[in-house]
C-alpha positions as CSV (number, residue, x, y, z in Angstrom):
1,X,0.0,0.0,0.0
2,X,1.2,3.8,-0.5
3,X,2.5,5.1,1.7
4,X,1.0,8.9,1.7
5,X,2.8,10.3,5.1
6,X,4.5,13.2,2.9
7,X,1.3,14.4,1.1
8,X,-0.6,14.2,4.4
9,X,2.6,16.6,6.0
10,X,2.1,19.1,3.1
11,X,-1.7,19.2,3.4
12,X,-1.3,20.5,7.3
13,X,0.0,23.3,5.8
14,X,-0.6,26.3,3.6
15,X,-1.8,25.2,0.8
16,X,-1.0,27.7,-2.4
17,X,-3.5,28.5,-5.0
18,X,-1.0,30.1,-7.4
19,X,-2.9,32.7,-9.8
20,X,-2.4,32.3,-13.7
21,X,-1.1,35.0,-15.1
22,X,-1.7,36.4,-19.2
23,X,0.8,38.7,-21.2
24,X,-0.6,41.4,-23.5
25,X,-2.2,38.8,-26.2
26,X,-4.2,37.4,-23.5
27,X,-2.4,33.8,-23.4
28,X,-0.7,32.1,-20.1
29,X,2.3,33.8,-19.1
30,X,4.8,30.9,-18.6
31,X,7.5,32.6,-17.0
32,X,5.6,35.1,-14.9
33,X,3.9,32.3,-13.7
34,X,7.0,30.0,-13.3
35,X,8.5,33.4,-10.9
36,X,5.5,33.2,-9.0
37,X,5.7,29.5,-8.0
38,X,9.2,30.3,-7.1
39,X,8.4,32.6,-4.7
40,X,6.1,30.8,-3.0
41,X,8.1,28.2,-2.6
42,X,10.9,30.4,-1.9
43,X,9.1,31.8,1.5
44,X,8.4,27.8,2.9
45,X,5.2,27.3,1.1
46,X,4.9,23.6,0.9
47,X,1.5,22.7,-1.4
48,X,1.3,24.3,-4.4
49,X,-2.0,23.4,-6.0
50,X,-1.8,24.5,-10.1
51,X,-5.6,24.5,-11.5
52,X,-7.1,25.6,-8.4
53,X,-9.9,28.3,-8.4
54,X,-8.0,30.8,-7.8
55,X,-5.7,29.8,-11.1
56,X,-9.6,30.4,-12.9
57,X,-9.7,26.8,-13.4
58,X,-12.7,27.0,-15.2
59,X,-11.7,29.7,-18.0
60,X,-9.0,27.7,-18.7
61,X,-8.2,25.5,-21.8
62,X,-7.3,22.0,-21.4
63,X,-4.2,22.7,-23.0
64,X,-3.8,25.6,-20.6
65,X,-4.2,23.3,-17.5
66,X,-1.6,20.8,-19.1
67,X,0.8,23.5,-19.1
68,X,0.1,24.9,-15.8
69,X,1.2,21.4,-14.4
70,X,3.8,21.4,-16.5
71,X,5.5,24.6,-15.5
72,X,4.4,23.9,-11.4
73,X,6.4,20.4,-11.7
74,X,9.7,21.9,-13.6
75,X,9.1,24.9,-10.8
76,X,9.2,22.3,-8.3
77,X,12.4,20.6,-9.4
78,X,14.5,23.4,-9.9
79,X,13.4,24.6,-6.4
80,X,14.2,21.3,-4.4
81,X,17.7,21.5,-6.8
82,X,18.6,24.5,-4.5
83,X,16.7,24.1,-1.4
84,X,19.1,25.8,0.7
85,X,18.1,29.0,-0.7
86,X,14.5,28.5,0.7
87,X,13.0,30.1,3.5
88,X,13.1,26.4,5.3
89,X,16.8,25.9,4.5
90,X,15.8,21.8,5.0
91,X,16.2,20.3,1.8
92,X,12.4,19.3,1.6
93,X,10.8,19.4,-1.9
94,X,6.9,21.2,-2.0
95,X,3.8,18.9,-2.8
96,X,2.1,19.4,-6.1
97,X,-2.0,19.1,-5.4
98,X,-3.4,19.1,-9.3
99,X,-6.7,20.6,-9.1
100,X,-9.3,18.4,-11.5
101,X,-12.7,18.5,-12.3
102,X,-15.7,19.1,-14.9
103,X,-17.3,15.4,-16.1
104,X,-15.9,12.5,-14.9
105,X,-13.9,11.8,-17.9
106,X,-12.1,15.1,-18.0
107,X,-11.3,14.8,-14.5
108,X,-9.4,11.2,-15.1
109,X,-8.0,11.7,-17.6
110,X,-6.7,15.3,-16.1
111,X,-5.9,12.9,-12.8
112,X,-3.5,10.5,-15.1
113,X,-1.8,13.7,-16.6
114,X,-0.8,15.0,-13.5
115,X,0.5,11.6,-12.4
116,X,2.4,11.3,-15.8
117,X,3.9,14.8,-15.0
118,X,5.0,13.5,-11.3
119,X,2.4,15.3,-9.2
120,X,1.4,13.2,-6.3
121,X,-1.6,15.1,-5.3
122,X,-5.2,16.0,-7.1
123,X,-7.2,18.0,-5.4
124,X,-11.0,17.6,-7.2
125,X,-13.2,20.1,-7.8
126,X,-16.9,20.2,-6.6
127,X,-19.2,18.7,-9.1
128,X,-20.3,21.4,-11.3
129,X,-23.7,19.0,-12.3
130,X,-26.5,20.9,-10.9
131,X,-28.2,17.0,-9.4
132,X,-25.8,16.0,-7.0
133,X,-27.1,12.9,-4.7
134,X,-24.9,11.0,-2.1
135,X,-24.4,8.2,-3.3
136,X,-23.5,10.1,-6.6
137,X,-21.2,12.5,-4.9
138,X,-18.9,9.2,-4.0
139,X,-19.7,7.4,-7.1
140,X,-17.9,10.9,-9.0
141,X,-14.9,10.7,-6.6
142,X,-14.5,7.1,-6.5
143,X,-14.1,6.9,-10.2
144,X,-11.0,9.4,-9.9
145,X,-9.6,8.2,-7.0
146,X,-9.7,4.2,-8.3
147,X,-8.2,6.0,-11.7
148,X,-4.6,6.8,-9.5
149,X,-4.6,4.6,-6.9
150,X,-1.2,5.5,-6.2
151,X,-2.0,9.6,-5.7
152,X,-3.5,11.5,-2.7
153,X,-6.7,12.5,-3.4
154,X,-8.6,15.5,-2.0
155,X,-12.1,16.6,-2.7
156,X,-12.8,20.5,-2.5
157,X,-16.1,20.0,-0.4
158,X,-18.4,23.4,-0.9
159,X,-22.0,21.6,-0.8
160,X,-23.4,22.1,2.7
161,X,-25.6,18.9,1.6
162,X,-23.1,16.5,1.6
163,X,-23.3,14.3,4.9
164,X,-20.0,13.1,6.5
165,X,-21.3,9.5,5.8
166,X,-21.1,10.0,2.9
167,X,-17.4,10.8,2.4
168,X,-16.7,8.1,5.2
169,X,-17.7,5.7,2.9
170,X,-15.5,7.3,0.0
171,X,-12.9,6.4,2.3
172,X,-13.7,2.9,3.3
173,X,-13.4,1.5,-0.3
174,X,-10.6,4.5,-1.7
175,X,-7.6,4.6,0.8
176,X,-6.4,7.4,-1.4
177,X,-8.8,9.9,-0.4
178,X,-6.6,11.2,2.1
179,X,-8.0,14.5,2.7
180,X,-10.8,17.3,2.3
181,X,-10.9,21.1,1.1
182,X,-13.8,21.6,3.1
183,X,-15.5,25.0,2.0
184,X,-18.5,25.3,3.4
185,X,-18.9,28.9,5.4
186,X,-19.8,26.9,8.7
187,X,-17.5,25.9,11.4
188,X,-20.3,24.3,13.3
189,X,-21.2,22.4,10.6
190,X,-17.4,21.5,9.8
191,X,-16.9,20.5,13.4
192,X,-19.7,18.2,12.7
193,X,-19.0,17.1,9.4
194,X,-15.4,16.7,10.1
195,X,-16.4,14.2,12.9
196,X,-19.1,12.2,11.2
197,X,-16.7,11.1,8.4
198,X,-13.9,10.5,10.7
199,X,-11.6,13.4,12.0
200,X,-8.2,11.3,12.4
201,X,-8.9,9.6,8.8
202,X,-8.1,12.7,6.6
203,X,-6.6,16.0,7.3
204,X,-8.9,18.6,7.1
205,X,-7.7,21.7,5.1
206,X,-9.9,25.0,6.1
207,X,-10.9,25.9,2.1
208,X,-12.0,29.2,3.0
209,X,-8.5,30.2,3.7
210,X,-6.9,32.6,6.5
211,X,-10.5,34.4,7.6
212,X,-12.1,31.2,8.0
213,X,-8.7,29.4,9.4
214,X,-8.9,29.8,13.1
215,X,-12.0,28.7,13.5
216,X,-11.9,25.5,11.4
217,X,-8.3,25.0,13.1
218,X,-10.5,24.8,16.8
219,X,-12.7,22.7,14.9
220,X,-9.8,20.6,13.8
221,X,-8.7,21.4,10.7
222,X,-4.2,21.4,10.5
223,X,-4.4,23.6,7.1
224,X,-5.6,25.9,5.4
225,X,-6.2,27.1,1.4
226,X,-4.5,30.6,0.5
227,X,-4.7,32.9,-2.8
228,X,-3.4,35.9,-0.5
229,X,0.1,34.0,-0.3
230,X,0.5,34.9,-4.0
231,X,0.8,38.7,-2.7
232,X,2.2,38.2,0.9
233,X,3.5,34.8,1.4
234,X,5.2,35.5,5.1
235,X,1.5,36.9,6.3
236,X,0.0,33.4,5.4
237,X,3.1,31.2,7.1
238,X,2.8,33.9,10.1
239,X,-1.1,32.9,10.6
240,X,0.2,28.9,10.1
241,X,2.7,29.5,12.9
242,X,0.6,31.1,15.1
243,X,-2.3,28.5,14.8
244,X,0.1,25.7,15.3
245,X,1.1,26.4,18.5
246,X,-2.4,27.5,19.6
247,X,-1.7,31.3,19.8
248,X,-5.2,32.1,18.5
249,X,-4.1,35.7,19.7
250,X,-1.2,36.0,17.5
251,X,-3.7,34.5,14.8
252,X,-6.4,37.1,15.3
253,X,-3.8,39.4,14.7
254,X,-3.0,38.4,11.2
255,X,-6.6,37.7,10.9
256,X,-7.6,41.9,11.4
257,X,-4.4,42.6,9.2
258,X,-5.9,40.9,6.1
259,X,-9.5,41.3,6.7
260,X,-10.1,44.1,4.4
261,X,-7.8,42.7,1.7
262,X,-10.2,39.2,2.3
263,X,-13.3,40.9,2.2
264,X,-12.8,42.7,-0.8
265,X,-12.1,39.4,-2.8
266,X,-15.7,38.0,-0.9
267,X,-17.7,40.9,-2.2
268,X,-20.8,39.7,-4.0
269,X,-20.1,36.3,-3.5
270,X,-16.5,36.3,-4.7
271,X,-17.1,37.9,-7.7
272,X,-13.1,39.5,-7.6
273,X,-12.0,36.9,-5.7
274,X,-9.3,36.5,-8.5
275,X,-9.1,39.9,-9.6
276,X,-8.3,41.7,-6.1
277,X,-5.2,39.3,-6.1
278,X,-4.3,40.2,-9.5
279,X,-4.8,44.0,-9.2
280,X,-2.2,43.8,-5.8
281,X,0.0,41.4,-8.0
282,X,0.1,44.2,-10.7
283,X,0.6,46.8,-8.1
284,X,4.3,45.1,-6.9
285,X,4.8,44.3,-10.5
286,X,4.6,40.6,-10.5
287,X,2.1,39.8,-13.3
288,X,-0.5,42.0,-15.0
289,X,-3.7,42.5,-13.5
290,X,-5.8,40.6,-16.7
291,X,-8.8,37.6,-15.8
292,X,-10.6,35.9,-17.8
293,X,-15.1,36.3,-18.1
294,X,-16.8,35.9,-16.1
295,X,-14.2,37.6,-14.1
296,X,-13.6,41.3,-14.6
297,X,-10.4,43.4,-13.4
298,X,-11.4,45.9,-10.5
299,X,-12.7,49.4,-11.3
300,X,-10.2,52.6,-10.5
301,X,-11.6,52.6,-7.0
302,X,-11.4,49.6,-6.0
303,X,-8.0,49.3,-7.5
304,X,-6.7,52.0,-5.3
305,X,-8.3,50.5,-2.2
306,X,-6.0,47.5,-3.0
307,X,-3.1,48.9,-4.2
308,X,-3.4,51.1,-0.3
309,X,-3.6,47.7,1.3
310,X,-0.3,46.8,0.0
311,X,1.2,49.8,1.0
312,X,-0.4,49.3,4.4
313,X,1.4,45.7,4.2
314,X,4.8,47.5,3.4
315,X,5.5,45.4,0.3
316,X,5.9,48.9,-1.8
């Protein structure tokens, strides 16, 4: 059997959602976004996860996503090559968590690419299908997770609806399902959920990222989801330390630091979600502030509200 100890370790974590970047023609920007996977993984981060939401996973091509992985996994290697130079200094080499989705096809067959490229992770997408049972919901995950038996796989859970006996039994018969993006704007219900499908079985990543983080963390979640560590990647490992030694204080802290920066991305549910990270990405002059419909960059407004917050941050 796999042994999956290191993807578990990287899961407990901050877990990356690198942004994908465009030049002027409007196509992926492979070395602006190579430059910001190594600097992620240059401040510690330790799960990247390429194809995630905040990548726009779904205004992507398929070709696009191919590439993505691509470019995360040569990112990856070169990094580990001269690990000394990382914030860690420990020789570790970061996790790749492949985000997959759309039918169940697609999301195999995305699966056995990211295997084929050496990622040892996928992290699934919720079912975009509009009828979602149970017994469905682990019939969908089941057919990736028995497609790469020999990966870690983590379902991105955002239906309130799903039961925790329900993913219990996805990992009964899959012992590959080793963990869960939970993403549901609950911590009671989370504390429940996590319980119900077993809360020493999979480690439980808060999906909300850092303004949901403490709470799930007292709920028992070990890691949280992050597009803010694309802009200020020692703010999100500064929240990780603090909530792994239980200095919710020191937590809070961070938590009121980044509040404004977080709410503006969960404005009308999430609609700039991508596009406030851009726009403060642009503003340190990292990649250009483009997304792709239906996202929309910010207006001149809101783009100096964001563009304040950095200089609040004292990255500029």
């Amino acid at each position: 059997m796999t042994d999956f100890s290191p993807q578990r370790a990287a899961l407990a974590d901050v877990v990356a959602i690198p942004v994908t970047p465009f030049d002027e023609r409007g196509r992926l920007d492979a070395d602006a976004y190579r430059a910001l996977v190594r600097r992620l993984l240059d401040a510690g981060v330790r799960a990247v996860t390429p194809n995630g939401n905040t990548s726009e996973f779904y205004s992507l091509t398929p070709e696009e996503r191919r590439l993505e992985v691509e470019l995360t996994m040569a990112e990856v290697a070169e990094a580990a090559g001269t690990a000394d130079n990382t914030a860690s200094g420990d020789g570790w080499t970061a996790e790749v968590v492949v985000g997959v989705g759309h039918d169940p096809a697609t999301a195999i067959a995305a699966a056995e690419q990211a295997r084929d490229a050496g990622a040892r992770m996928v992290m699934v997408h919720q079912p975009v299908n509009p009828y979602v049972s149970q017994g469905g919901w682990v019939d969908y995950h089941r057919a990736i997770a028995e497609a790469v038996p020999e990966m870690g796989v983590v379902p991105y859970l955002r239906n309130p609806l799903v039961e925790g006996a329900s993913l219990a039994r996805l990992g009964e018969e899959c012992p590959n399902v080793i963990g869960v993006k939970y993403a549901v704007p609950d911590a009671a219900r989370f504390a429940a959920f996590a319980r119900d499908a077993g809360l020493d079985r999979f480690v439980w990543v808060a999906g909300l990222a850092e303004l949901y983080a403490p709470a799930y963390f007292a709920c028992g979640a070990t890691g949280f989801t992050s597009g803010l560590v694309n802009v200020a990647p020692s703010v999100s490992v500064e929240m990780l330390r603090a909530l792994r030694e239980g200095d919710f204080a020191a937590a809070m802290k961070v938590w009121e630091q980044i509040r404004a920066f977080e709410d503006l991305r969960a404005e009308r549910q999430s609609a700039n979600n991508v596009s406030v990270v851009k726009e403060a990405l642009a503003v340190l002059g990292l990649c250009r502030r483009d997304v792709r419909p239906p996202s929309r960059t910010l207006s001149a407004e809101q783009r100096e509200k964001v563009a304040g917050i950095v200089r609040e941050w004292g990255l500029i």
